[in-house]
PQR file of N, CA, C, O and H, with PARSE charges and radii, in Angstrom:
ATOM      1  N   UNK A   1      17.222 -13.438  26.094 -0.4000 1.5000
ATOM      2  CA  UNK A   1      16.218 -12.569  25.512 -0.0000 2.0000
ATOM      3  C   UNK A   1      15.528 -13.283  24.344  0.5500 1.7000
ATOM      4  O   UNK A   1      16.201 -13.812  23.460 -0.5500 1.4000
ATOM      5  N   UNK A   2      14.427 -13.298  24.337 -0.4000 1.5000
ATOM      6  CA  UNK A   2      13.626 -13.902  23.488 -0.0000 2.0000
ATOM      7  C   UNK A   2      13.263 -13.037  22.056  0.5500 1.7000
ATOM      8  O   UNK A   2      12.823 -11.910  22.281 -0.5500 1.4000
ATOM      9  H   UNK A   2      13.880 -12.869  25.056  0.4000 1.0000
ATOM     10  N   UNK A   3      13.406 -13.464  20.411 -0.4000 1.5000
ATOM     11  CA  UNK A   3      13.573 -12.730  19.810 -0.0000 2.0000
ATOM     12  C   UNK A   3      12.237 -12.558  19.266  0.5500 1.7000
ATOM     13  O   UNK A   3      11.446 -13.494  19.383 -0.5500 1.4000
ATOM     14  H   UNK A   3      13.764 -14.379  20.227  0.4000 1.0000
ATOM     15  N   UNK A   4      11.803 -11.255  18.562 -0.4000 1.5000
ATOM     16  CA  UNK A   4      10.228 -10.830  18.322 -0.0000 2.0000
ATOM     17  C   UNK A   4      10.103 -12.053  17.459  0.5500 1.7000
ATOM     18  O   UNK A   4      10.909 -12.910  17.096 -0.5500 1.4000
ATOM     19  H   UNK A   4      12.446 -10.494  18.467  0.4000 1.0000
ATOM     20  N   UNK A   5       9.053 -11.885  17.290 -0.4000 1.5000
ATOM     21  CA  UNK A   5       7.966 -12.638  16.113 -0.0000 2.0000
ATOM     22  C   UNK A   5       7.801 -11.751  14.927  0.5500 1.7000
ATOM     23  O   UNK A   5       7.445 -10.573  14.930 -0.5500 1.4000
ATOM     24  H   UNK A   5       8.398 -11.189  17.585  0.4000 1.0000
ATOM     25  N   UNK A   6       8.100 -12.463  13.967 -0.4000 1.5000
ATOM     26  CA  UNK A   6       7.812 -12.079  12.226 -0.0000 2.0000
ATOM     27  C   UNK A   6       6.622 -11.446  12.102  0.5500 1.7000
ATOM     28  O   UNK A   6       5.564 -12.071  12.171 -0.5500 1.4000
ATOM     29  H   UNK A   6       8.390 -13.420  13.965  0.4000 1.0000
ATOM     30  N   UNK A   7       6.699  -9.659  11.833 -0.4000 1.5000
ATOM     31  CA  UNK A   7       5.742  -9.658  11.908 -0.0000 2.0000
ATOM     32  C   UNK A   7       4.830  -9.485  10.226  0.5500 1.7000
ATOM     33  O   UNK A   7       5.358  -8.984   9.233 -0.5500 1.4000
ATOM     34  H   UNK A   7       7.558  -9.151  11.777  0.4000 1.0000
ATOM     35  N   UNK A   8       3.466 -10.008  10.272 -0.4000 1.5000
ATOM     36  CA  UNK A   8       3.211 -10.072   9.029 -0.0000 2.0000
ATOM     37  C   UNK A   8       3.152  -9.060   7.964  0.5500 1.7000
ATOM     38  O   UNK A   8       2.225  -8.309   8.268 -0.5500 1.4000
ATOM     39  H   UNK A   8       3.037 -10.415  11.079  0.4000 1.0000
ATOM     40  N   UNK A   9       3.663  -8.700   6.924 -0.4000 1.5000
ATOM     41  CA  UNK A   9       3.441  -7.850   5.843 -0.0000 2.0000
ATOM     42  C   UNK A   9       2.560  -7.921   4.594  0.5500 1.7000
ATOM     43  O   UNK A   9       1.493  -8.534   4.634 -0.5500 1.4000
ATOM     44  H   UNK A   9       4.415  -9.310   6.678  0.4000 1.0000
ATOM     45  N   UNK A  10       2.910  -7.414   3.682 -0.4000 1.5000
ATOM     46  CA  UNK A  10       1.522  -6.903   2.689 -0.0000 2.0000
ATOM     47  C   UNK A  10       2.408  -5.975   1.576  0.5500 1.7000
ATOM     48  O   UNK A  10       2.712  -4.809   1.827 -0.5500 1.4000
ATOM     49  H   UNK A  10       3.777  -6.916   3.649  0.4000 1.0000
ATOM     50  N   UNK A  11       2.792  -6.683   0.263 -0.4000 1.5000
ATOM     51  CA  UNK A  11       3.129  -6.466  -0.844 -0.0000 2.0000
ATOM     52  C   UNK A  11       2.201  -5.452  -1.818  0.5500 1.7000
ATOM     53  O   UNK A  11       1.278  -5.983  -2.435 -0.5500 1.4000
ATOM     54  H   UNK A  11       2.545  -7.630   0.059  0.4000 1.0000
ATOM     55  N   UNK A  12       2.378  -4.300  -1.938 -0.4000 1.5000
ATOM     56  CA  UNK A  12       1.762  -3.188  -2.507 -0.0000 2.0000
ATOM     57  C   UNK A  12       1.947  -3.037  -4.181  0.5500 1.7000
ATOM     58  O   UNK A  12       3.111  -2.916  -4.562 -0.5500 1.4000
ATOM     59  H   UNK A  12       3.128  -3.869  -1.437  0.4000 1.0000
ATOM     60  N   UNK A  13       1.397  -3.036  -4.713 -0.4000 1.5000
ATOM     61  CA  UNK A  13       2.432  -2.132  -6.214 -0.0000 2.0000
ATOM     62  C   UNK A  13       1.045  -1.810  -6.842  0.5500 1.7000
ATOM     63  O   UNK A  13      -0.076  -2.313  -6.764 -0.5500 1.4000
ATOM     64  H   UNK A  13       0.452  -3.134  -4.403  0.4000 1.0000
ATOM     65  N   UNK A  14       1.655  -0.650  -7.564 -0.4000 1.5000
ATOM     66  CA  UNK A  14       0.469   0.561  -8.306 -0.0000 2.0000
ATOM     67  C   UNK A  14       0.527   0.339  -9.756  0.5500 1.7000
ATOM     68  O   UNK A  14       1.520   0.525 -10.460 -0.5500 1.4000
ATOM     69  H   UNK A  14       2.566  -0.242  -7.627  0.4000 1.0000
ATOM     70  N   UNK A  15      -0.658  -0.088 -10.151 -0.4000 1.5000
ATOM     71  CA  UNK A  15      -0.649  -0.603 -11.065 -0.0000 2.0000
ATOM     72  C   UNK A  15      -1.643   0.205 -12.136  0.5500 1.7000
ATOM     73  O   UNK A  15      -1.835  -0.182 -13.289 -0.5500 1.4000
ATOM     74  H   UNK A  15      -1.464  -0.239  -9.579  0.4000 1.0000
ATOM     75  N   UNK A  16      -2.226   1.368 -11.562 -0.4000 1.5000
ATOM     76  CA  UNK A  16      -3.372   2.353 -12.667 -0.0000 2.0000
ATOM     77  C   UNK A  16      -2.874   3.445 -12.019  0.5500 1.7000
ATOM     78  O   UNK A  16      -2.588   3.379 -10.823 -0.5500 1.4000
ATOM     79  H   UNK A  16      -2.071   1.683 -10.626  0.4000 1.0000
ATOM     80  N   UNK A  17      -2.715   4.575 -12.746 -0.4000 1.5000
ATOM     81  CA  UNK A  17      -2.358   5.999 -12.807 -0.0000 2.0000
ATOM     82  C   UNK A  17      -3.132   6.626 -11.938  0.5500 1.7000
ATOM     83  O   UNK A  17      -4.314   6.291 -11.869 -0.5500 1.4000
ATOM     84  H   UNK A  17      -2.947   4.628 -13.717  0.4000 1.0000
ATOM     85  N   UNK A  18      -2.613   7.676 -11.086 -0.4000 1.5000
ATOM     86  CA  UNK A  18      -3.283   8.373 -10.413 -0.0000 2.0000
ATOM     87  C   UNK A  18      -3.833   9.656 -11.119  0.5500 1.7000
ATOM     88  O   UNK A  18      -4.631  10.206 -10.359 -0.5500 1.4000
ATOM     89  H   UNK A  18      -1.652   7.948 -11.142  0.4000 1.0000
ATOM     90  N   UNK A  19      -3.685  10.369 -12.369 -0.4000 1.5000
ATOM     91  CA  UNK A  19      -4.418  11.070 -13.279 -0.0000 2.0000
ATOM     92  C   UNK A  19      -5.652  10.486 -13.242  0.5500 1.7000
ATOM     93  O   UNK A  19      -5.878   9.287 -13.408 -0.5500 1.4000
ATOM     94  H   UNK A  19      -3.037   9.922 -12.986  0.4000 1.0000
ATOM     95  N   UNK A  20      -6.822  11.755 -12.918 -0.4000 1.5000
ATOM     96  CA  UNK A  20      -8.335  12.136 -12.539 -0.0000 2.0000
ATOM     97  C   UNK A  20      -8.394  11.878 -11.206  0.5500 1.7000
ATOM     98  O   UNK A  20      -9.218  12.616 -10.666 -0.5500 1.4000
ATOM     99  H   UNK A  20      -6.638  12.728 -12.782  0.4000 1.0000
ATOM    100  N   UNK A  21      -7.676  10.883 -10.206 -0.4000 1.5000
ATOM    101  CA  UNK A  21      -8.204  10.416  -8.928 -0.0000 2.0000
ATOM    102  C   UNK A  21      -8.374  12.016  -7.877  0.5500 1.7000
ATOM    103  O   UNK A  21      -7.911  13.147  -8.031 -0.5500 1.4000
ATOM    104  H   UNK A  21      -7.007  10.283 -10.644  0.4000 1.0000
ATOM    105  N   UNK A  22      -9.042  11.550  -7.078 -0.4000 1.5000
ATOM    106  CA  UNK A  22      -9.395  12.504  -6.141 -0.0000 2.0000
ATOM    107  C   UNK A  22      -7.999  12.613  -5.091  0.5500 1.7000
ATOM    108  O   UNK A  22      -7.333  11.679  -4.641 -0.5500 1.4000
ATOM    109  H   UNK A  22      -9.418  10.632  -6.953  0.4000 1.0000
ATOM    110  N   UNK A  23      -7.755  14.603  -4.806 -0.4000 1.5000
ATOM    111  CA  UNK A  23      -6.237  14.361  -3.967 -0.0000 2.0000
ATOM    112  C   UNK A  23      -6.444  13.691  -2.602  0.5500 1.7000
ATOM    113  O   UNK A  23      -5.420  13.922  -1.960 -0.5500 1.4000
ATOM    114  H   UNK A  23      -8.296  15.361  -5.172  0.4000 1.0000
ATOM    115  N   UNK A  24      -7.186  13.062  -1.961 -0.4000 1.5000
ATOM    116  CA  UNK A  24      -7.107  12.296  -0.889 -0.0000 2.0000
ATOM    117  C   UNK A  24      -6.917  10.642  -1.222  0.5500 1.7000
ATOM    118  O   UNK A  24      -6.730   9.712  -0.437 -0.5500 1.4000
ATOM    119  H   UNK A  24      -8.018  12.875  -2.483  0.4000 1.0000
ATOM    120  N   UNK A  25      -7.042  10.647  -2.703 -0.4000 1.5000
ATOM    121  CA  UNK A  25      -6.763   9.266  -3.010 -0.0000 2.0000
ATOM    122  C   UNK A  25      -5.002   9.187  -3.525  0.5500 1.7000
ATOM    123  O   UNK A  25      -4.246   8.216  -3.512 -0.5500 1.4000
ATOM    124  H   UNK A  25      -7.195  11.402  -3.341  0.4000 1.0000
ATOM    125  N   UNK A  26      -4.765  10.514  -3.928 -0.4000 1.5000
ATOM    126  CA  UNK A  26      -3.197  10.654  -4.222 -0.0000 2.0000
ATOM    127  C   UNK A  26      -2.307  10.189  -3.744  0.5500 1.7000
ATOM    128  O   UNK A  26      -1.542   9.244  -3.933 -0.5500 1.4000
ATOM    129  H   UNK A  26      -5.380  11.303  -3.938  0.4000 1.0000
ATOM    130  N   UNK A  27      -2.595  11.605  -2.514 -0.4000 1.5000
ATOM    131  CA  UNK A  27      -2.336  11.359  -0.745 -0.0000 2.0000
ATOM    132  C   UNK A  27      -1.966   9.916  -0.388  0.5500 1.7000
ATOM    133  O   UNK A  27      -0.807   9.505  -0.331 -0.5500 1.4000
ATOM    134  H   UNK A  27      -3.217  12.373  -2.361  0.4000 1.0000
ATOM    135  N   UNK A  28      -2.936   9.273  -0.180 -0.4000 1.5000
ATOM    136  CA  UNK A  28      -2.831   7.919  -0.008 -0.0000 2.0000
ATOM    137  C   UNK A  28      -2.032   6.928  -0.480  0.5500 1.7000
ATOM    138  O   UNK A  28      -1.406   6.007   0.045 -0.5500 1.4000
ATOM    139  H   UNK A  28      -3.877   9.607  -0.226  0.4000 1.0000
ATOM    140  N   UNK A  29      -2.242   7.447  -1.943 -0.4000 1.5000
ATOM    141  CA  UNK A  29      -0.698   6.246  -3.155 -0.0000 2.0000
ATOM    142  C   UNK A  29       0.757   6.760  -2.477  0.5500 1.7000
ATOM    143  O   UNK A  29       1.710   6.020  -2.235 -0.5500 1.4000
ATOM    144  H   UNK A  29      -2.750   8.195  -2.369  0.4000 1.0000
ATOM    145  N   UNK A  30       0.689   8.315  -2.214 -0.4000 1.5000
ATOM    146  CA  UNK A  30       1.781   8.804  -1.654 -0.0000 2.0000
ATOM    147  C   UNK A  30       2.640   8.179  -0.114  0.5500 1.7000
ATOM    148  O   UNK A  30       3.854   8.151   0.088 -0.5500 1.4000
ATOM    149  H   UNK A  30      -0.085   8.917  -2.411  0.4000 1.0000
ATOM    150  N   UNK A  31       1.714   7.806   0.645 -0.4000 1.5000
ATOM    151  CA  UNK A  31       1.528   7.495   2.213 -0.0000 2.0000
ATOM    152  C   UNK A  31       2.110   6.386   2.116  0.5500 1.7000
ATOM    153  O   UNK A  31       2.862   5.924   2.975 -0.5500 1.4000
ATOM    154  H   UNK A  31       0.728   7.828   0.481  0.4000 1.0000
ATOM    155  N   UNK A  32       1.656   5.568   0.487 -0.4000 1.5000
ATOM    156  CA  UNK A  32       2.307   4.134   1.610 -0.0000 2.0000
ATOM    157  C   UNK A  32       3.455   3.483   0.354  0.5500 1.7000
ATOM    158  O   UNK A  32       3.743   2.348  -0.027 -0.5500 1.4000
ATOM    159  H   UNK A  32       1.046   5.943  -0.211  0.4000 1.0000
ATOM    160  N   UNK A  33       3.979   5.144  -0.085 -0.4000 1.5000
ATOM    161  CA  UNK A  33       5.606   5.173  -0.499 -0.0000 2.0000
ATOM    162  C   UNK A  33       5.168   4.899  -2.097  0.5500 1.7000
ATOM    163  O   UNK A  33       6.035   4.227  -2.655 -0.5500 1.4000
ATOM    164  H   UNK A  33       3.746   6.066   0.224  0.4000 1.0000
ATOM    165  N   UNK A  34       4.157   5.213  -2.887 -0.4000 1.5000
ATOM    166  CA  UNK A  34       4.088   4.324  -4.147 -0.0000 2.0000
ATOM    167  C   UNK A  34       4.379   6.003  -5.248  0.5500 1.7000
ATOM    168  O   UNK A  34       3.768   7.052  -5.049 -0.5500 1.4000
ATOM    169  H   UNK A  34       3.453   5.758  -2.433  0.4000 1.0000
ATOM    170  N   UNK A  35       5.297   5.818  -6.190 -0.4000 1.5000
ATOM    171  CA  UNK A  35       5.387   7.212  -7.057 -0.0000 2.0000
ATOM    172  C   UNK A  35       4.798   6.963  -8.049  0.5500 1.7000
ATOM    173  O   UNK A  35       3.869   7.720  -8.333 -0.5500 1.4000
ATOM    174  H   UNK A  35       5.794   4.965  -6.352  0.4000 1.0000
ATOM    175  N   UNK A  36       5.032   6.068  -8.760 -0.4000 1.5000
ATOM    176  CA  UNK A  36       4.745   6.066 -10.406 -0.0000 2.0000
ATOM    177  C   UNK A  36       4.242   4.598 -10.429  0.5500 1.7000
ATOM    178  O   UNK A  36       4.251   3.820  -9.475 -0.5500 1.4000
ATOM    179  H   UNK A  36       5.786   5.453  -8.529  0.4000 1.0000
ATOM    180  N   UNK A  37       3.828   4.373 -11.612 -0.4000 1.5000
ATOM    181  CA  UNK A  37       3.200   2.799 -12.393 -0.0000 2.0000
ATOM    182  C   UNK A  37       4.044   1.645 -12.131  0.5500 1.7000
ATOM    183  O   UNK A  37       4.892   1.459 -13.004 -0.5500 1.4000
ATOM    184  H   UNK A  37       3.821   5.005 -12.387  0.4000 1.0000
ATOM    185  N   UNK A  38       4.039   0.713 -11.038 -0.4000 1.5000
ATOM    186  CA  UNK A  38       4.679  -0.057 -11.175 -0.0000 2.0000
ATOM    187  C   UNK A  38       5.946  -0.191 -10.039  0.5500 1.7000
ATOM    188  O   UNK A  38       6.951  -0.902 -10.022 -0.5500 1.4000
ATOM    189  H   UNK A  38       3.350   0.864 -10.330  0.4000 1.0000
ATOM    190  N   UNK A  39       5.524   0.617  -9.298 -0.4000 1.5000
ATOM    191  CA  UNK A  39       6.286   0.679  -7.757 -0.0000 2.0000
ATOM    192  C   UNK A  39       5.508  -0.110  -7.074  0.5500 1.7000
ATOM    193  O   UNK A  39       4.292  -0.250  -7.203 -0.5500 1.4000
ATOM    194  H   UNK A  39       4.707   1.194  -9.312  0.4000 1.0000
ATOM    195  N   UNK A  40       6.511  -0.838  -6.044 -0.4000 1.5000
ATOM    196  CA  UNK A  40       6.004  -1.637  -5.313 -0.0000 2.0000
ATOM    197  C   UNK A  40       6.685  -1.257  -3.867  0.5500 1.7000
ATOM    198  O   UNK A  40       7.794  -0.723  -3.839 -0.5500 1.4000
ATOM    199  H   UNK A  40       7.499  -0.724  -5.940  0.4000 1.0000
ATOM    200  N   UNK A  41       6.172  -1.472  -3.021 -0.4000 1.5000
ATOM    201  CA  UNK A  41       6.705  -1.499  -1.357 -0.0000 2.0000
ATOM    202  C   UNK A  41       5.849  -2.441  -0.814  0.5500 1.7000
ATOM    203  O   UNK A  41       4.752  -2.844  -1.202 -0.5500 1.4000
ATOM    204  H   UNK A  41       5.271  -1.906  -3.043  0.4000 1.0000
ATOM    205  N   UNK A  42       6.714  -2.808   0.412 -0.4000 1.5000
ATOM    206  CA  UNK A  42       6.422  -3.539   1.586 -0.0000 2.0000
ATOM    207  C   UNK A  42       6.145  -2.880   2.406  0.5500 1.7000
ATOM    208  O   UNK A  42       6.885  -1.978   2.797 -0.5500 1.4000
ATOM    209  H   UNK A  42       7.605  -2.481   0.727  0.4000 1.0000
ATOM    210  N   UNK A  43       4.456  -3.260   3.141 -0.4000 1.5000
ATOM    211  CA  UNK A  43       3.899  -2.345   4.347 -0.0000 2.0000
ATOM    212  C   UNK A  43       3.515  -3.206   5.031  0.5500 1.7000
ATOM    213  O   UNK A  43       2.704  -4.057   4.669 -0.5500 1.4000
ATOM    214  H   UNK A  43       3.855  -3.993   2.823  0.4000 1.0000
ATOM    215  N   UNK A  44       4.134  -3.120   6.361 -0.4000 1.5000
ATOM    216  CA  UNK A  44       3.430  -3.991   7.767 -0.0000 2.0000
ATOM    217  C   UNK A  44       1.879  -4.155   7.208  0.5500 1.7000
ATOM    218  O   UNK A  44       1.275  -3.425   6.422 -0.5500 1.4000
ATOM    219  H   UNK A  44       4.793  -2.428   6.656  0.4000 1.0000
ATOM    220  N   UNK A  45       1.452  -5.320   7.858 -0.4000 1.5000
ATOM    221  CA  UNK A  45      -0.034  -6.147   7.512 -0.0000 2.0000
ATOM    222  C   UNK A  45      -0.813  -5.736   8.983  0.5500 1.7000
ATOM    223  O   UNK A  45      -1.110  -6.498   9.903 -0.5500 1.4000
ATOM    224  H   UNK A  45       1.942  -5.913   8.496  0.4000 1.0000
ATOM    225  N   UNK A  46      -1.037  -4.269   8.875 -0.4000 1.5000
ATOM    226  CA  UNK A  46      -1.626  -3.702  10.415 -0.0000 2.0000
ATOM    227  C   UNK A  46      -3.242  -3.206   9.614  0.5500 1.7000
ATOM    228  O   UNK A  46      -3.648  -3.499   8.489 -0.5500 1.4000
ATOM    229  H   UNK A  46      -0.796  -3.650   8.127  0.4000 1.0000
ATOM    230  N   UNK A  47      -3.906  -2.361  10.698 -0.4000 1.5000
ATOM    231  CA  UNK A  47      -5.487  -1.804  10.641 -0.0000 2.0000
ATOM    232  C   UNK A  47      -4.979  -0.616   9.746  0.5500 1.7000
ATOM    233  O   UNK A  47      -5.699  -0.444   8.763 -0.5500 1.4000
ATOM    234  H   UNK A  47      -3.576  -2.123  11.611  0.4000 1.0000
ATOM    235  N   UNK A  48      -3.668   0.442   9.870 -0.4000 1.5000
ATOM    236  CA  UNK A  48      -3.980   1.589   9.333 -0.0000 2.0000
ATOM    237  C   UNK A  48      -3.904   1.400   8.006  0.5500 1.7000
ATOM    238  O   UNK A  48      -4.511   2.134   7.226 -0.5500 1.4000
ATOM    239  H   UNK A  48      -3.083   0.301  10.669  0.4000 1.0000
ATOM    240  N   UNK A  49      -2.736  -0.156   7.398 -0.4000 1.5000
ATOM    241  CA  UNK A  49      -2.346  -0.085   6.075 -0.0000 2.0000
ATOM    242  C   UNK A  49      -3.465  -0.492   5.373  0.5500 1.7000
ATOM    243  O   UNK A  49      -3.864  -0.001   4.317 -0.5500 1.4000
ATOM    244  H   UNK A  49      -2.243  -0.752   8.032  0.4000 1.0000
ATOM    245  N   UNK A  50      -4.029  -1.532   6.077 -0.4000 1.5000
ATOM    246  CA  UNK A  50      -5.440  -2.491   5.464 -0.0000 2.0000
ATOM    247  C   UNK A  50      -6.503  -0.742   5.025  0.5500 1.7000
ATOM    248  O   UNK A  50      -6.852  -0.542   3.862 -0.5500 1.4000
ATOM    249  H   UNK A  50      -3.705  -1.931   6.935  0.4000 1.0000
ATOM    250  N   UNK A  51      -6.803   0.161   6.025 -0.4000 1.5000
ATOM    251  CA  UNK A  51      -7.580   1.039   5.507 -0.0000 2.0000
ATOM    252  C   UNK A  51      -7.133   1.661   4.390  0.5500 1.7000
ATOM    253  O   UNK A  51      -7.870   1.865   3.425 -0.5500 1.4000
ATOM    254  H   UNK A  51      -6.519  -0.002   6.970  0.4000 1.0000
ATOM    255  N   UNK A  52      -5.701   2.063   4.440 -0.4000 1.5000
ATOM    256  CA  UNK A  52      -5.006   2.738   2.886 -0.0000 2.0000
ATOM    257  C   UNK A  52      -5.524   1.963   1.927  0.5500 1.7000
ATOM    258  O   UNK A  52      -6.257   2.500   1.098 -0.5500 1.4000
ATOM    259  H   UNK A  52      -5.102   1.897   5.223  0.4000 1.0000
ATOM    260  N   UNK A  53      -5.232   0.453   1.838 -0.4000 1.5000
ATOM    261  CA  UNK A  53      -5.201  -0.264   0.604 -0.0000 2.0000
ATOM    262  C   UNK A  53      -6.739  -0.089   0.290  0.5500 1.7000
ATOM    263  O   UNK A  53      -6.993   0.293  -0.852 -0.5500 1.4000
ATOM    264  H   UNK A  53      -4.636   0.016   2.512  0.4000 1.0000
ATOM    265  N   UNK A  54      -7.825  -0.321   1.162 -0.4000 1.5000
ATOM    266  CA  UNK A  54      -9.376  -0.083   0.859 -0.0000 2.0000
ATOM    267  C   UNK A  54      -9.727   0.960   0.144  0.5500 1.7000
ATOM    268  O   UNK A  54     -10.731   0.890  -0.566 -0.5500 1.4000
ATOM    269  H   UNK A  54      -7.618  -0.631   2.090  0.4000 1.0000
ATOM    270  N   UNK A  55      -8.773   2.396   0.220 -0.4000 1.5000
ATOM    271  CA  UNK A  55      -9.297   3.122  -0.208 -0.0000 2.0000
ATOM    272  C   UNK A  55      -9.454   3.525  -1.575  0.5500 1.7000
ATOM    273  O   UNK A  55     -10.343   4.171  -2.129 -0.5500 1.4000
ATOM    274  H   UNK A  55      -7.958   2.453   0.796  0.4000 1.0000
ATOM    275  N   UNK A  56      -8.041   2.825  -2.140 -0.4000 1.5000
ATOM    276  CA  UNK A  56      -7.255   2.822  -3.461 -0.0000 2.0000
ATOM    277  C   UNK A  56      -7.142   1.261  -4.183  0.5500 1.7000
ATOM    278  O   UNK A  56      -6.502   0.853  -5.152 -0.5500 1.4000
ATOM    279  H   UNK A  56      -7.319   2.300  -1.690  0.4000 1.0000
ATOM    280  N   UNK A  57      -8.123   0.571  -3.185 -0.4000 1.5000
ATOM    281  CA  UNK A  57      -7.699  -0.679  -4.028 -0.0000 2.0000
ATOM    282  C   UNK A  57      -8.184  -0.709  -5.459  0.5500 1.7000
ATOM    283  O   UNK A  57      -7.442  -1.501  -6.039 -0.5500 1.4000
ATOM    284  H   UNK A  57      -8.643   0.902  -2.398  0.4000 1.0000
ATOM    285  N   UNK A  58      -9.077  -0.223  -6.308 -0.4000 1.5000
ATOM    286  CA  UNK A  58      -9.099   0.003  -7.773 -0.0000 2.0000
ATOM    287  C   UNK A  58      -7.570   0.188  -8.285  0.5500 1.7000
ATOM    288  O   UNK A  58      -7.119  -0.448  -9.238 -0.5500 1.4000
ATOM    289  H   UNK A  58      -9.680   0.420  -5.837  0.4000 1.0000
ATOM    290  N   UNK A  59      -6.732   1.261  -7.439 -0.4000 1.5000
ATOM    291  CA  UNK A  59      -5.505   1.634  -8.281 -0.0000 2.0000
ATOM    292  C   UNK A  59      -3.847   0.556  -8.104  0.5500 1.7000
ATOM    293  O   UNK A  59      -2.727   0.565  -8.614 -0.5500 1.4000
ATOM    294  H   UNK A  59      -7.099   1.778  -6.665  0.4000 1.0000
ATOM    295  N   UNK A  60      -4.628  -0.301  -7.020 -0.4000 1.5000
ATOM    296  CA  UNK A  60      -3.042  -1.268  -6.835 -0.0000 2.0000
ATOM    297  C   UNK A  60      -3.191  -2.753  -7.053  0.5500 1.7000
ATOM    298  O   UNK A  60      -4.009  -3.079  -7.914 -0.5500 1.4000
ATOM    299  H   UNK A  60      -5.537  -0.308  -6.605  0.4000 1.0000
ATOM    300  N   UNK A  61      -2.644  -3.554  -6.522 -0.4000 1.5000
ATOM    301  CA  UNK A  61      -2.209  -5.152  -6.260 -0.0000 2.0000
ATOM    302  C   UNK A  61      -1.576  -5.290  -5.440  0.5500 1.7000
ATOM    303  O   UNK A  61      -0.415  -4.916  -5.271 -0.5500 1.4000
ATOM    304  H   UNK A  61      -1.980  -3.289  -5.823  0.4000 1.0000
ATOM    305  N   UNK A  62      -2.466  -6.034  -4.597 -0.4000 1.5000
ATOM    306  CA  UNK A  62      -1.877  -6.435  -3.254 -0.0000 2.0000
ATOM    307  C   UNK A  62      -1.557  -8.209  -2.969  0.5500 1.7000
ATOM    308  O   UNK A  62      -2.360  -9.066  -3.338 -0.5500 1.4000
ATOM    309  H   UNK A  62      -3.409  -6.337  -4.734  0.4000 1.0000
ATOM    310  N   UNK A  63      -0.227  -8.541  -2.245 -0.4000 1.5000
ATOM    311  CA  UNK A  63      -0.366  -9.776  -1.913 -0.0000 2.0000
ATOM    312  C   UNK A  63       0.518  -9.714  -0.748  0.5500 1.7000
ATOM    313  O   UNK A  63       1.342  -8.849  -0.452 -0.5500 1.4000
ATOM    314  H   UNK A  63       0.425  -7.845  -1.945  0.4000 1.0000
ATOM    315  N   UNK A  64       0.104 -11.084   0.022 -0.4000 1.5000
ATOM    316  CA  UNK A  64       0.487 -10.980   1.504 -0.0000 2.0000
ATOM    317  C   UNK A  64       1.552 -11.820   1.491  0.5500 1.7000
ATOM    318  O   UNK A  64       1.523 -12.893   0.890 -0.5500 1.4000
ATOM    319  H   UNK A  64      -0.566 -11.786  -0.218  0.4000 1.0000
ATOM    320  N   UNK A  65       2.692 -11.342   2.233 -0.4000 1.5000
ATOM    321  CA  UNK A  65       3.923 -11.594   2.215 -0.0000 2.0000
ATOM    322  C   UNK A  65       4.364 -12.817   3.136  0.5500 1.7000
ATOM    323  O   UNK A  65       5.548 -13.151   3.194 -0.5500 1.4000
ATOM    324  H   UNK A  65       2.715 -10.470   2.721  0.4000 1.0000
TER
END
């Protein structure tokens, strides 16, 4: 059996407060696991995460894993 391929990821962390943002931009910090200032997660490097990060990229830092 042949084993998968690595698949690529995408280093997240929230780095500006979600106080004033709009709740679909919340939503979003929420979606891809981020709570407070300075959380970071690892999210597969796919189309749905790339649209999250577009939407909120003012509020994070992203680097590819």
């Amino acid at each position: 059996m042949a084993k998968k391929a690595a698949q690529a990821t995408v280093t997240v962390k929230l780095v500006k407060s979600t106080i004033g943002c709009k709740a679909d931009q919340i939503a979003t910090v929420k979606s891809l696991g981020l709570k407070k200032l300075g959380d970071v997660t690892v999210q597969p490097d796919n189309a749905q995460t790339q649209g999250k990060i577009k939407k909120i990229i003012h509020l994070v830092e992203v680097t590819k894993a």
